[in-house]
C-alpha positions in Angstrom: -46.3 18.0 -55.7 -44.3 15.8 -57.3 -45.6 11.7 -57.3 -42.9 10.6 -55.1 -43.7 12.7 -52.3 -47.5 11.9 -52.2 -46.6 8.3 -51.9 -44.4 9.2 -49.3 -46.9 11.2 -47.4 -49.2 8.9 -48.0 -47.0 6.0 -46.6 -46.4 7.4 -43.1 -50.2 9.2 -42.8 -51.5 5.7 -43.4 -48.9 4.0 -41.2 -49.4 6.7 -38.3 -48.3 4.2 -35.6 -45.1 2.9 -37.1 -44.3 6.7 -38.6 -44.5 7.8 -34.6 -42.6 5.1 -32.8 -40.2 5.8 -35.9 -39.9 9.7 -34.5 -40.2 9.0 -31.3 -37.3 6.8 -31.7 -35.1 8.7 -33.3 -35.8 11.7 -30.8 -35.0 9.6 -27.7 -31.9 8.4 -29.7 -31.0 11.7 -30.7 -31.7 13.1 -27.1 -29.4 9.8 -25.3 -26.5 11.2 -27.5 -27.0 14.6 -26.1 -27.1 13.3 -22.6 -23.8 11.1 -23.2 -21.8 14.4 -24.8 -23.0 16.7 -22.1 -21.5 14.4 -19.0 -18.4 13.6 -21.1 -18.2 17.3 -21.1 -19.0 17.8 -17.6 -17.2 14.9 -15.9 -13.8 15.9 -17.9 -14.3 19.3 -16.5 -15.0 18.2 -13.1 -11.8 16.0 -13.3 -9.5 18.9 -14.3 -10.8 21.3 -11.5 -10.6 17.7 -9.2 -6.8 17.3 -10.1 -6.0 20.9 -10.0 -7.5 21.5 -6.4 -5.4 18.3 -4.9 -2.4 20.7 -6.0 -0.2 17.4 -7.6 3.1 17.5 -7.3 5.3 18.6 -10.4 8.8 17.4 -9.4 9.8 14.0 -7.5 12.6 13.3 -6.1 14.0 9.8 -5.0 16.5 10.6 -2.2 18.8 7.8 -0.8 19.9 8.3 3.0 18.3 9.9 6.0 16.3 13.0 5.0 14.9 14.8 7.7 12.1 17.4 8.3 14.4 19.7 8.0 15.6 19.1 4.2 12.4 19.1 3.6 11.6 22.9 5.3 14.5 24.1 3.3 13.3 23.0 -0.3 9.8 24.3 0.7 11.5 28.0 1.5 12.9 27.9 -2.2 11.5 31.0 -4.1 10.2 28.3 -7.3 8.8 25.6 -4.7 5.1 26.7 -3.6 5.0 23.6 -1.1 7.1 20.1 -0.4 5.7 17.0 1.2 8.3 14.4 2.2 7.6 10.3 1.9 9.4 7.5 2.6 9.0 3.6 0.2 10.8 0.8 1.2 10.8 -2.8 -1.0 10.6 -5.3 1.7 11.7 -8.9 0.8 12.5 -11.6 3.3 15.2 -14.8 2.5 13.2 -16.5 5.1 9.9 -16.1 7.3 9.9 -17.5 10.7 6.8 -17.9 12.3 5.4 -19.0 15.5 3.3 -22.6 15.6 0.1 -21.1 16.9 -2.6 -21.3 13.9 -2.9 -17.6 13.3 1.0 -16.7 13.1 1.0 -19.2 10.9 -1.5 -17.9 8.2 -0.2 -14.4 8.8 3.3 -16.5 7.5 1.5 -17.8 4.5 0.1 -14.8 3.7 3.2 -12.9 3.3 4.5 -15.5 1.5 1.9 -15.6 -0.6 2.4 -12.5 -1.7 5.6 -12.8 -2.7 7.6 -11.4 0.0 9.6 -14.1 0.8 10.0 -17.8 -0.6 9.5 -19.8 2.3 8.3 -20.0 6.1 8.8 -22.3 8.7 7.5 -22.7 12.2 9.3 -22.8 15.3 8.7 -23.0 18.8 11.0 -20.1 20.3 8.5 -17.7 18.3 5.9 -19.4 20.6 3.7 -17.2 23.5 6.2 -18.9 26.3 9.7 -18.8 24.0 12.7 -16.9 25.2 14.7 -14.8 23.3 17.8 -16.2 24.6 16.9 -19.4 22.5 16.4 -17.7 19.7 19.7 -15.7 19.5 22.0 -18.8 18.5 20.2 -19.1 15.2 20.2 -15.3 14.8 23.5 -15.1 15.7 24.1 -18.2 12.8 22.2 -16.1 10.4 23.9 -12.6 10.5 27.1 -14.5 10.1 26.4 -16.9 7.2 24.9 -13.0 5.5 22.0 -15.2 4.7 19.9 -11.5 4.1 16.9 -10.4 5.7 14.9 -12.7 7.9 11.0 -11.8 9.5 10.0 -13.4 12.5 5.9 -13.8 13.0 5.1 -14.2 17.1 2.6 -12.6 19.4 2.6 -9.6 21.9 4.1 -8.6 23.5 7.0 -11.1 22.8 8.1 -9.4 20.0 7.9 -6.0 21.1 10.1 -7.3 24.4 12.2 -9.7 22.0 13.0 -5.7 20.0 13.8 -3.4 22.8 15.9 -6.2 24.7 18.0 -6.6 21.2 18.0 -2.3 20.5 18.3 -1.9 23.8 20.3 -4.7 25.9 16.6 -4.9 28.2 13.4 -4.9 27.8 12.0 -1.9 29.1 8.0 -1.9 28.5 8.1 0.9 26.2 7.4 -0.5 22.6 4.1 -1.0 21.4 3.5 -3.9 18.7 -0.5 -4.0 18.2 -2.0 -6.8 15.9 -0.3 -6.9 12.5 2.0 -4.2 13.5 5.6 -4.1 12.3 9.1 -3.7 13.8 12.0 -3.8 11.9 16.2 -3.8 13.2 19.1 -3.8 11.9 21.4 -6.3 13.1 25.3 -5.5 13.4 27.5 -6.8 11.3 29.4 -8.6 14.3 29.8 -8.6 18.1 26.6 -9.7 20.5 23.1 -8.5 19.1 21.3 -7.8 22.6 21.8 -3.8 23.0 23.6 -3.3 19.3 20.7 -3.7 16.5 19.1 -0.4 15.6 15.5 -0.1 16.1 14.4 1.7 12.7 11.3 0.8 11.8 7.9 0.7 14.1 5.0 0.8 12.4 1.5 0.3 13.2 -1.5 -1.2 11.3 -3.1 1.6 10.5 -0.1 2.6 8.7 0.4 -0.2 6.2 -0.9 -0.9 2.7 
């Protein structure tokens, strides 16, 4: 045995304590890096079979126009396509936010604004619980001619939902639900009267949004 090995041996047997927390050390090292490789391992295997059961989609397509259920049947029945799902995005952006007076239309205002939708809001009191829609329809009118782009108007049920049908519809017939933070969109025409000519195209409810 040569002498540098007896002085090593005789190191560690007379430093038992520090030679076993030294082992023990390493070992529990040894045995975390184990642990760590074995769950990368794992969890990247778990994420593949993850993504491959939600069956993601290998081909999107951005369609302008109306697309209805049935485009969407008929590219499913293609012989290469095992299954198509149809969605609809829309970038809303408002030139201006009206808003009723009352406290909470008006942080519902600021909130949108906040978020960048549109630059500015503004109270008025036709938006109020007791405004008319007949008041309301000069500055509309005023708007859609000047092309002054897309306005939002923040108010309470079920004036709204009454303020839409009457403007799709020419009345208001009872028939369109607007629930808490729901959203109605129109289209206005480009001239004429508005009450009975906008077109009704988007209804959505809460639940529904981002």
């Amino acid at each position: 045995m040569s002498i540098a090995f007896r002085k090593v041996w005789r190191d560690l047997w007379k430093n038992k304590g520090r030679t076993v927390l030294v082992v023990l050390s390493i070992a529990v090292g040894v045995l975390a890096l184990g642990m760590i490789t074995a769950s990368n391992t794992l969890m990247k295997r778990q994420m593949s079979m993850a993504q491959a059961a939600s069956r993601p989609s290998n081909v999107i397509l951005f369609l302008s126009g109306l697309v209805d259920d049935e485009t969407v049947h008929s590219l499913a029945r293609l012989p290469e396509v095992v299954d198509a799902e149809g969605g609809t995005a829309m970038s809303i952006r408002w030139k201006l936010i009206q808003t009723s007076p009352f406290v909470r239309a008006r942080e519902t205002a600021a909130i949108l604004r906040e978020a960048g939708l549109a630059p500015k809001a503004e109270p008025v009191a036709e938006l109020a619980p007791a405004g008319e829609l007949t008041d309301w329809l000069p500055f509309l009118t005023q708007w859609r001619d000047a092309k002054s782009g897309d306005l939002a108007a923040v108010g309470h049920f079920p004036n709204l939902a009454h303020w839409a049908e009457s403007l799709a519809f020419g009345e208001a017939r009872g028939r369109v639900v607007l629930k808490a933070a729901g959203v109605i969109a129109l289209e206005v025409p480009q001239s004429g009267a508005l009450l009975g000519n906008c077109e009704l195209f988007w209804l959505s409810s809460p639940a529904l949004l981002p």
